[in-house]
C-alpha positions as CSV (number, residue, x, y, z in Angstrom):
1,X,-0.3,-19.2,4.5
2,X,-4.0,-18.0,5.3
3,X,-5.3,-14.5,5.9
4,X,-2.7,-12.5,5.0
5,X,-5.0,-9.5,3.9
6,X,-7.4,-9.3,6.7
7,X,-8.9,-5.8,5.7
8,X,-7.1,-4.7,8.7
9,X,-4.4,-1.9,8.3
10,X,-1.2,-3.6,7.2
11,X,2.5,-1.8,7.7
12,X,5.1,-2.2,4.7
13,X,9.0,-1.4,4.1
14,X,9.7,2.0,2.4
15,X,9.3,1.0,-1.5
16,X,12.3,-1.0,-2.6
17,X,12.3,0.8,-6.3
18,X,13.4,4.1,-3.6
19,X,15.8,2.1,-1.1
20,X,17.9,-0.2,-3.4
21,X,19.5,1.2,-6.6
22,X,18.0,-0.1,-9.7
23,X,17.9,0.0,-13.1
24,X,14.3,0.4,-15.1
25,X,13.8,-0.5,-18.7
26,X,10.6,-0.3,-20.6
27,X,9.0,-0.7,-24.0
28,X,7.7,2.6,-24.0
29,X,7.3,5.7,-22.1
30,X,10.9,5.3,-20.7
31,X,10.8,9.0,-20.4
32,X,7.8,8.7,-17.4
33,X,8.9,5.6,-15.8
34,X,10.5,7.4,-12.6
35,X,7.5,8.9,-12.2
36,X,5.9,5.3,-10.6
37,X,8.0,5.4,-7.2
38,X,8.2,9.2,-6.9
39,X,5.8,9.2,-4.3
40,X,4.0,11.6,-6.2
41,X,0.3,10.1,-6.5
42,X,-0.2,12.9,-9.4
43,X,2.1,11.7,-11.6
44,X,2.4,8.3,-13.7
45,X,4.1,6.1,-16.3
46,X,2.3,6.6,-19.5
47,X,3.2,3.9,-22.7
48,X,3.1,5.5,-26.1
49,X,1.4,4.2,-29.2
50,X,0.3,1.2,-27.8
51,X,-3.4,-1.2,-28.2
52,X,-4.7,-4.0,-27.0
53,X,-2.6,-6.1,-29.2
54,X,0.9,-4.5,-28.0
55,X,2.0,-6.1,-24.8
56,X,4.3,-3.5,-22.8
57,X,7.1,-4.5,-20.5
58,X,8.5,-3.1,-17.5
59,X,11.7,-4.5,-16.7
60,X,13.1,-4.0,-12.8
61,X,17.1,-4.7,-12.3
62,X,18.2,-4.8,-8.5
63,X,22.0,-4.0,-8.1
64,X,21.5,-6.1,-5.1
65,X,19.7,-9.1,-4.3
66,X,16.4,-8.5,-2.6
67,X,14.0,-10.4,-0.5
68,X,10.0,-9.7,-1.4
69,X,7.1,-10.7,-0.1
70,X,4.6,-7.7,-1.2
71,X,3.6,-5.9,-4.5
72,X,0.9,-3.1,-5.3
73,X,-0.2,-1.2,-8.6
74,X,-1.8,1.6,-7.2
75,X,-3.7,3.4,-9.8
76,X,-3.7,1.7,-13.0
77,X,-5.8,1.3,-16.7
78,X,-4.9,-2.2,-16.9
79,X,-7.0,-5.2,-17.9
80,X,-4.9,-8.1,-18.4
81,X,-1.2,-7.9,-16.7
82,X,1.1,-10.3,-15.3
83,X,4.5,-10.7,-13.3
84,X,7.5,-12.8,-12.8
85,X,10.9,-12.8,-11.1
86,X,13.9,-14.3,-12.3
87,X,15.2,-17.3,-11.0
88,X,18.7,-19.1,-12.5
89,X,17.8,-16.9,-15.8
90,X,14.3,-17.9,-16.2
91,X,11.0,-15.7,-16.2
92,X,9.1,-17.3,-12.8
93,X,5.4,-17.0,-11.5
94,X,5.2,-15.9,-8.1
95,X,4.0,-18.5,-5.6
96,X,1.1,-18.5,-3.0
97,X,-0.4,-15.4,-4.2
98,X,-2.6,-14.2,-2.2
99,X,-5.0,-10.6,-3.0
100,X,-8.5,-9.4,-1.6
101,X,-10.7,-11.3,-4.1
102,X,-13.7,-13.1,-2.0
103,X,-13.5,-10.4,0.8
104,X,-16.4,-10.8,3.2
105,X,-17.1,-8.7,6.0
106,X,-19.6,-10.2,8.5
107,X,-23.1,-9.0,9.5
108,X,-22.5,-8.4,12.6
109,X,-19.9,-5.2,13.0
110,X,-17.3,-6.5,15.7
111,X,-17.8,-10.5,15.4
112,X,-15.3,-12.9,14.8
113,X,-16.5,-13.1,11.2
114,X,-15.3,-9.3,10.5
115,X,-12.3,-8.8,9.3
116,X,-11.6,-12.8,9.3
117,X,-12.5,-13.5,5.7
118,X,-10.2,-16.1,3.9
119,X,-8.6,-14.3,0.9
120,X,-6.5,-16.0,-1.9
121,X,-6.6,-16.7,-5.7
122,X,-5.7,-19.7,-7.0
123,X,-3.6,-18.4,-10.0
124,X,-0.5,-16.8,-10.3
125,X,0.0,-12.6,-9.8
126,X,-1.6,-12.3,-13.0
127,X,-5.4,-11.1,-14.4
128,X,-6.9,-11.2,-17.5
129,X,-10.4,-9.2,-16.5
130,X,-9.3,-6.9,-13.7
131,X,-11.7,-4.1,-13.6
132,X,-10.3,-2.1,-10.7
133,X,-8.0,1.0,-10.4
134,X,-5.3,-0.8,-7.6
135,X,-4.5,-4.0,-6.6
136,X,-2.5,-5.6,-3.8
137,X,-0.9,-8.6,-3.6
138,X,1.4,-11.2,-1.0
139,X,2.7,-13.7,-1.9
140,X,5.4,-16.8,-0.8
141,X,8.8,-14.7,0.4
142,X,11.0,-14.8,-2.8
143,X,14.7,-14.3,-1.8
144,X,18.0,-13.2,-3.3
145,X,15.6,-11.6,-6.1
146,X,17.5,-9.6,-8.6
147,X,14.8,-9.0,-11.8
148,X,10.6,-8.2,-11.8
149,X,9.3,-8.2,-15.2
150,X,5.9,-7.1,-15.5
151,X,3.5,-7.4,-19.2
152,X,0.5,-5.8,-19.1
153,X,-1.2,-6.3,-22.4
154,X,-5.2,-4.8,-22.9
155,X,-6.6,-2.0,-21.1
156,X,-10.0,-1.6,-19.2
157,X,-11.0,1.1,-21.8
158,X,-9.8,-0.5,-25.0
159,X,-7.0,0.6,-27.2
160,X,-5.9,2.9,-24.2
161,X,-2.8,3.9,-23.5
162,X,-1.5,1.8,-20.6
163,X,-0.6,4.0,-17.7
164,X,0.1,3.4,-14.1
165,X,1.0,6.4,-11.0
166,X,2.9,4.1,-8.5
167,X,4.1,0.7,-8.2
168,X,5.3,-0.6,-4.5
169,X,7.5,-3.5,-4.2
170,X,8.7,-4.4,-1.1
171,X,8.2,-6.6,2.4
172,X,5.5,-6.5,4.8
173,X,6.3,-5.8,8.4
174,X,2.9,-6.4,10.0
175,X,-0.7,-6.3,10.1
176,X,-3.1,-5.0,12.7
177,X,-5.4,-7.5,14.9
178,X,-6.7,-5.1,16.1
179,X,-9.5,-2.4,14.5
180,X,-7.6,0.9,14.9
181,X,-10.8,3.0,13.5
182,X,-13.0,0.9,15.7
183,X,-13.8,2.3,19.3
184,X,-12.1,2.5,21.7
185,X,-9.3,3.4,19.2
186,X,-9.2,6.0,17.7
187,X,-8.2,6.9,14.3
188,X,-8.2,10.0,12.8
189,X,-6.5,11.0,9.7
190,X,-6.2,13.7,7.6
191,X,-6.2,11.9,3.9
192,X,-5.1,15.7,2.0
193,X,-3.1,18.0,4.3
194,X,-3.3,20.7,2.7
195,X,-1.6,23.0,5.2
196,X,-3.9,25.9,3.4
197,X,-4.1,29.7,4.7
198,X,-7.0,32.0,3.3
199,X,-6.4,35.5,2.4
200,X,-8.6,38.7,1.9
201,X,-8.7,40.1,-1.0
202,X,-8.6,43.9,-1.5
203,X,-12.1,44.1,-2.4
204,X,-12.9,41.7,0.3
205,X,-13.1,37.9,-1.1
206,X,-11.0,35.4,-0.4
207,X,-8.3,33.6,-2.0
208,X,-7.1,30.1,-0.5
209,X,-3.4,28.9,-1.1
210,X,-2.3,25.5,-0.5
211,X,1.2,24.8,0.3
212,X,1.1,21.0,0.6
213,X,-1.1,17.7,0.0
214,X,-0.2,15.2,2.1
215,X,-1.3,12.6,4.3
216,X,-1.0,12.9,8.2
217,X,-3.0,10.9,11.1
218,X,-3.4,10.7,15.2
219,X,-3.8,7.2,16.3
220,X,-4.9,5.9,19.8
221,X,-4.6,2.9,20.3
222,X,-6.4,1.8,23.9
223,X,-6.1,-1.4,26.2
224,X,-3.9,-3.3,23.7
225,X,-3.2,-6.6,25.0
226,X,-2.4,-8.0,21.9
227,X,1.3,-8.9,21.7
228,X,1.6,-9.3,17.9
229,X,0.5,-5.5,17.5
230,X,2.7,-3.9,20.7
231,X,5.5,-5.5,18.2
232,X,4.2,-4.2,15.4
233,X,4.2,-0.6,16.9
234,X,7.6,-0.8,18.6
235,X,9.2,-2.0,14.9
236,X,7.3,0.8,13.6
237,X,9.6,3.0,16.2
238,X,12.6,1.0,14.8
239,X,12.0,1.5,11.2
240,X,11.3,5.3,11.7
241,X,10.1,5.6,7.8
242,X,8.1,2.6,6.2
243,X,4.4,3.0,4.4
244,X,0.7,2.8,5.7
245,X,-1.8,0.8,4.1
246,X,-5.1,1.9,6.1
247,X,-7.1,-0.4,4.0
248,X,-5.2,-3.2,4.4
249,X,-4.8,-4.2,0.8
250,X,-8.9,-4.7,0.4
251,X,-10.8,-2.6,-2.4
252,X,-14.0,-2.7,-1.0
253,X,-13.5,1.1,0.4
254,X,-14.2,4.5,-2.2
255,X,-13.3,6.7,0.2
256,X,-10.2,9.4,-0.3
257,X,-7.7,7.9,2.6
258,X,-9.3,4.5,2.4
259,X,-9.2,3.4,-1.1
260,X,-7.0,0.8,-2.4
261,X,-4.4,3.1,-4.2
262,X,-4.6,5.2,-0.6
263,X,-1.0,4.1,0.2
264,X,1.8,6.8,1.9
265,X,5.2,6.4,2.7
266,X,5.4,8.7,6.1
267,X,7.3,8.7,9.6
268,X,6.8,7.8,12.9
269,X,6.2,11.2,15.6
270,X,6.4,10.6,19.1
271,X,7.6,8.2,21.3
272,X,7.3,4.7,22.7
273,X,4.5,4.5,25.6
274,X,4.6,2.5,28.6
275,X,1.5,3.0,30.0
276,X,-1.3,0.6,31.8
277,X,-4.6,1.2,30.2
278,X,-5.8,0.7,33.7
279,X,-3.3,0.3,37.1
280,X,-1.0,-1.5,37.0
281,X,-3.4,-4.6,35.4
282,X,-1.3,-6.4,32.6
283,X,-4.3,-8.2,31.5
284,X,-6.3,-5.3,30.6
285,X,-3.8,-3.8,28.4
286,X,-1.4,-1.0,27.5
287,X,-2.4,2.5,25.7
288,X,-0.4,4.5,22.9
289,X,-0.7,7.5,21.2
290,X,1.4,8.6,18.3
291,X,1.4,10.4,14.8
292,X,2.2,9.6,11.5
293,X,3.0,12.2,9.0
294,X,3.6,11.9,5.1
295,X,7.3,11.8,3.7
């Protein structure tokens, strides 16, 4: 199991916390704990009266049996965390965990070396220094999963109350070989749609009201010859709602849209192309076009 995060963009099953009933337990904060799979990215779990020496437990219950391959903290204070699965009653590390530590990006935009780097870590889903806001993870498929526990212990600002906005758990679908914001794709997206209109004032200023923040994008996708990704786009098709992770699981990105927490649950608008890129020549490739909007 190699590459799995690739920096490329990466599509994922709607959240399992929102598609399978569950049951949620927590040491504290049980009143805010919906709150981190309300696909609500302004809105978070928050412990109460808790320090670096309190270890807070989240504690997922299936009322089916599951099978998971993926997990993301998107938007977190935590330090030092860890998780496990049940298996036969007992608290198990996941296995061939794999996250976006070592990611390299090549000197030369567009080699082989882009993109190619060989991600992993050699311990379990677990840190005890993690300094960033969101982290990603894949790891060996564990099936017929029924229980997640997650400890988080210390926060990156000491003594903090330990709070996190979304938590994805779920199974990936595919990645991208190919670049979709490098030419001659095209990717444009729209990271806060904001669906805004500006009205005059009486006394002639303005006054700007939003009606929505969401995420919506136009991808074209030209002389795709790749099989893997004309698969990946027709199961997109098939699955109708699922999420988009434009960075692919990689943190090295700051900007709104590309960031690591930067992940939206949305749906799949148009239709399923069948069109040469150029005649009738198979070996040149096929082009699409379609949308994906926000949930």
């Amino acid at each position: 199991m190699t590459n799995l995060i690739t920096g490329m963009m990466k599509v994922l099953k709607k959240n399992y916390l929102i598609t399978n009933s569950n049951t949620i337990s927590v040491t504290s904060g049980s009143g805010t704990i919906s709150n981190i799979y309300d696909l609500n990215k302004a809105t978070r779990w928050q412990s109460s009266g808790a320090s670096d020496i309190v270890t807070e437990i989240i504690e997922i219950e299936f009322n089916s049996a599951v099978a998971i391959n993926a997990m993301a903290f998107l938007n977190f204070n935590w330090k030092e965390f860890q998780a496990f699965y049940d298996s036969g009653g007992a608290w198990t590390e996941f296995e061939g965990v794999y996250s976006d530590e070592g990611f390299i990006i090549g000197d030369v935009y567009g080699t082989g070396i882009y993109g190619s780097a060989s991600y992993g870590m050699t311990d379990k889903l677990k840190y005890t220094d993690n300094s960033r806001d969101s982290r990603y993870f894949e790891f060996t498929e564990v099936s017929s999963l029924t229980k997640i526990r997650i400890e988080t212990t210390a926060t990156q600002t000491a003594n903090q109350e330990k709070s996190l906005y979304e938590l994805y758990i779920g199974k990936t679908i595919g990645t991208f070989t190919e670049d979709l914001a490098c030419y001659p794709n095209s990717y444009e997206a729209i990271s806060r749609y904001t669906n805004n209109s500006v009205l005059e004032k009486s006394n002639g200023g303005s006054v700007r009201i939003e009606k929505s923040d969401k995420y919506r994008s136009v991808l074209s996708i030209r002389e795709l010859w790749e099989t893997n990704d004309q698969e990946l786009i027709e199961n997109m098709i098939d699955e109708g709602e699922f999420n988009i992770y434009p960075s692919g699981g990689s943190g090295e990105y700051t900007i709104n849209g590309w960031r690591a927490r930067d992940m939206y649950n949305v749906v799949f608008v148009g239709d399923l192309q069948a069109q040469h890129a150029v005649g009738r020549d198979s070996n040149i490739g096929y082009n699409y076009d379609f949308e994906l909007r926000e949930t």
